[in-house]
C-alpha positions in Angstrom: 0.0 0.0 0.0 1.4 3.9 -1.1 2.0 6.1 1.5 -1.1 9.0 0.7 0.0 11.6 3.1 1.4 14.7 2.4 2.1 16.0 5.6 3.4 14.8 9.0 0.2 16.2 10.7 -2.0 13.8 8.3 0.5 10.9 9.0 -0.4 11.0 12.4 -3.7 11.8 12.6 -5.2 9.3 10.5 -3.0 6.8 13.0 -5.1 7.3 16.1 -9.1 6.9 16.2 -10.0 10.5 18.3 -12.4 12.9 17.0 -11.3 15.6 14.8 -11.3 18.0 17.5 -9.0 15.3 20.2 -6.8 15.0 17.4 -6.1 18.4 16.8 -6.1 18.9 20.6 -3.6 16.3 21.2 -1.0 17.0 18.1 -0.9 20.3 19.0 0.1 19.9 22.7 2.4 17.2 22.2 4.4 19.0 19.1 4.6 22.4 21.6 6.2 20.3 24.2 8.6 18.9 21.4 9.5 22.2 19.8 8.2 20.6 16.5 4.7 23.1 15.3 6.7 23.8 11.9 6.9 20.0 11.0 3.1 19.3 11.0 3.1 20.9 7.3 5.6 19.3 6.2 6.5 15.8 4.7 7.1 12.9 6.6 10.1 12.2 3.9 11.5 16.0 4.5 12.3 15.7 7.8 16.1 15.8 8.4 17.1 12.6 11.0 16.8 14.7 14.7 12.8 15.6 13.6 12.5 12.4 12.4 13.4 11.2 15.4 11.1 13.7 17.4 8.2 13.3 15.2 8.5 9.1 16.4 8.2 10.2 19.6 5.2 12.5 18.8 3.3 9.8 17.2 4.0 7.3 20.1 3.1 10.3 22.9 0.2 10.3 21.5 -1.0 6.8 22.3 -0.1 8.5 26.2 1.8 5.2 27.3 2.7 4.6 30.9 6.3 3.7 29.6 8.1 4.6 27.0 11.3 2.7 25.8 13.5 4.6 23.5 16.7 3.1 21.4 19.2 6.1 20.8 16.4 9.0 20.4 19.4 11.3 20.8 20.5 10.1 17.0 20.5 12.8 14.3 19.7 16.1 17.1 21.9 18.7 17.7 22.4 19.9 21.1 19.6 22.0 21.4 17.3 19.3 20.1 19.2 17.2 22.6 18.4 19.7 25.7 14.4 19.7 24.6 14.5 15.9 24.7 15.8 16.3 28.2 13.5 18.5 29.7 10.8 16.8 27.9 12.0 13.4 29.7 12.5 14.6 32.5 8.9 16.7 32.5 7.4 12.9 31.3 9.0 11.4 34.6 7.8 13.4 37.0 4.3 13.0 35.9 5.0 8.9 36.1 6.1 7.9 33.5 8.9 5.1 33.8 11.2 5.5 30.8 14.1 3.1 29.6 16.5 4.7 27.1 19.2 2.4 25.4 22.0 4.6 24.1 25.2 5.2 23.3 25.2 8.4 24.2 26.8 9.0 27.6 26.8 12.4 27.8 22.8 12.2 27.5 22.7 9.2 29.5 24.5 11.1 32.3 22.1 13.8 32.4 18.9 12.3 32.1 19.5 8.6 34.1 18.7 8.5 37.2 20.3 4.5 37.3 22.9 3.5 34.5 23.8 -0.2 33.4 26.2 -1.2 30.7 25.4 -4.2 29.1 28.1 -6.9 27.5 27.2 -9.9 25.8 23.7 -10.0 26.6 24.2 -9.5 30.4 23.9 -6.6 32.7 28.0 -6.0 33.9 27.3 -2.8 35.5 24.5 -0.7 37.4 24.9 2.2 39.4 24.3 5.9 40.0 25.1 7.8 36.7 27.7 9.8 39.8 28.9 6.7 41.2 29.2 4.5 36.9 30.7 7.2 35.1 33.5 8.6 37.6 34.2 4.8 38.5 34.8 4.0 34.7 37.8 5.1 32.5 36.5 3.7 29.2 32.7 4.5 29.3 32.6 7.5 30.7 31.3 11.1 29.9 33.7 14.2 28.5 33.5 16.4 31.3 34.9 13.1 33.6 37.8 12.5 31.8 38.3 16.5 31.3 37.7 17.0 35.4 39.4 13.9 37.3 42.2 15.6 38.8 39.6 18.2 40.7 37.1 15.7 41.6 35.9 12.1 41.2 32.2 13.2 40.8 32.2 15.6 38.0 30.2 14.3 35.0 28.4 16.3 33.4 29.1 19.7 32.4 26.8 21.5 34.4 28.4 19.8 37.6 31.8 21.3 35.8 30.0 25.0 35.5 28.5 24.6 39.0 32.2 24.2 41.1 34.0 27.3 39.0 30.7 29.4 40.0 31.5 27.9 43.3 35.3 28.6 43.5 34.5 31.7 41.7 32.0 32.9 44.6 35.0 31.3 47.1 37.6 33.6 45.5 35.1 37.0 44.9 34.7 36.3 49.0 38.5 36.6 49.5 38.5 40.0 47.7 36.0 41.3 49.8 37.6 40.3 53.3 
């Protein structure tokens, strides 16, 4: 059977049985919270790899699962793509939603886990804290670990980076003042 639709919006709303109206409702929430209203009138073929990969999530969101399992959904998105997919995660969670990501991006992995396992040969090696696996691991481990190690063991994500110079910053800016 041909693909008929001309548009991402069409693509998914024939896909769900809501009304008209719930349908619109519902697309148009979920591409806000995913940053994607100027893909709705465009082709599903158009799409460059990160919105393709946010328009699969859109479509599955819309079936508002209770868990969502996600293989590398960080694949093809720049870093600000990257950033909406966290807060959009992390936004999901804390309305209950249990969500198992399998990637091989670390960096994302350390920001958005709150547990992180590394599998080998179809067995769970490792599980931990992202804190505790990735400043306990030389191999698999994030940038900012590798970059930070000789200030701290527990430094692995750039934000945790940014947060100790504002810290030492604030320490030395004290000094001054005395």
């Amino acid at each position: 059977m041909k693909n008929t639709f001309r548009t991402y919006y069409e693509d998914i709303a024939k896909v769900f049985n809501y009304s008209s109206a719930e349908i619109d409702q519902h697309i148009a929430e979920i591409a806000t919270d995913l940053q994607i209203t100027h893909l709705l009138d465009k082709h599903p073929y158009d799409l460059s790899g990160g919105e393709q990969q946010k328009a699969a999530l859109g479509k599955i969101l819309l079936l508002q699962p209770k868990m969502l399992l996600l293989d590398e959904p960080t694949k093809g998105m720049d870093a600000f793509s990257k950033q909406s997919l966290h807060t959009l995660l992390k936004n999901l969670q804390a309305q209950g939603m249990t969500i198992i990501i399998i990637t091989h991006d670390v960096e994302f992995a350390a920001m958005i886990s709150d547990r992180v396992g590394l599998f080998f040969d179809r067995h769970l090696i490792s599980m931990d804290t992202p804190t505790n696996f990735f400043s306990e691991n030389n191999y698999y481990t994030t940038v900012a670990s590798k970059m930070s190690r000789h200030i701290s063991d527990h430094l692995i994500t750039y934000e945790d980076i940014l947060t100790i110079c504002k810290m030492s910053q604030e320490k030395v800016y004290e000094k001054t003042m005395d």
